[in-house]
N, C-alpha and C positions, 0 to 999 in steps of 0.2 A: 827254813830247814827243808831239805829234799825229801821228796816221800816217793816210794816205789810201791805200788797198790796193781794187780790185778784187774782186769777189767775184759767183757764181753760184748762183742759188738753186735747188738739184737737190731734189727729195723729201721738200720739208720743211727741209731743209736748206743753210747757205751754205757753200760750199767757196767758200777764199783764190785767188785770182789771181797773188796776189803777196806774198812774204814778207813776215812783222814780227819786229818788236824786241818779244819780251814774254819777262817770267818764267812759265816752269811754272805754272797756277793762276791767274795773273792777274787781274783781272778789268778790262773794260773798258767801254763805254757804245757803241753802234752805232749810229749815222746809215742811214740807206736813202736815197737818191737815185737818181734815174731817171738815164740819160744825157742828155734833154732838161733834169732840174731842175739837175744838176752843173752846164751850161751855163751856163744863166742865171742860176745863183748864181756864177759865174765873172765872166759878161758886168758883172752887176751892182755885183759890188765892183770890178773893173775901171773901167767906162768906162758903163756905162748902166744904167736902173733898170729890169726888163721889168715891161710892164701885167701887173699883178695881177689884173685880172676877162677876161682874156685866155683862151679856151679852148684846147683844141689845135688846134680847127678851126679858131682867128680869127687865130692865130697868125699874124702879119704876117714873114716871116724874109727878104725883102726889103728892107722898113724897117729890123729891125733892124740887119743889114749893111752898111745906108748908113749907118747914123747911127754903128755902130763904125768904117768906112773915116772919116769925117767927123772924129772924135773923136782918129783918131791922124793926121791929114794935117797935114805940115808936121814929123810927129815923125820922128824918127833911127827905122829897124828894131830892131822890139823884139828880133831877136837880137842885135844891137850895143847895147843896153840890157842882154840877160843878162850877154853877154861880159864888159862893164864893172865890173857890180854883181859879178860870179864871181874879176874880177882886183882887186878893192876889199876884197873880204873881209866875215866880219859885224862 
């Protein structure tokens, strides 16, 4: 099962945020994502695809905003979407 956990990188080293589910020994594979790249790999499987030759500087986050408000107008509140999907089951 995939786990997405938080983490800090102190001295060389990542200290956890937040618990996991592992065995003793484990081993696992680790992702690194920025809090801006989490974003936009959220935004993207979501609801938009962000410019790829896009810098930090060029970064439009205006645009992007309109065009997420845009993309869910006319939708039910996506927390009446979780609710839903939560009282549906897997």
């Amino acid at each position: 099962m995939a786990q997405t956990v938080r983490a800090v990188y102190e001295r060389g080293q990542l200290r956890l945020l937040d618990g996991v589910t592992l065995a003793e020994g484990q081993q696992v594979q680790v992702s690194i994502l920025s809090e801006r790249e989490l974003s936009l790999a959220a935004l993207g499987d979501l609801v938009v695809t962000p410019p790829k030759e896009a810098e930090d500087d060029d970064f439009d986050e205006e645009a992007l905003l309109a065009e997420v408000i845009a993309a869910f107008e006319g939708l039910p509140p996506l927390s009446e979407t979780l609710i839903a999907e939560r009282r549906e089951g897997p």
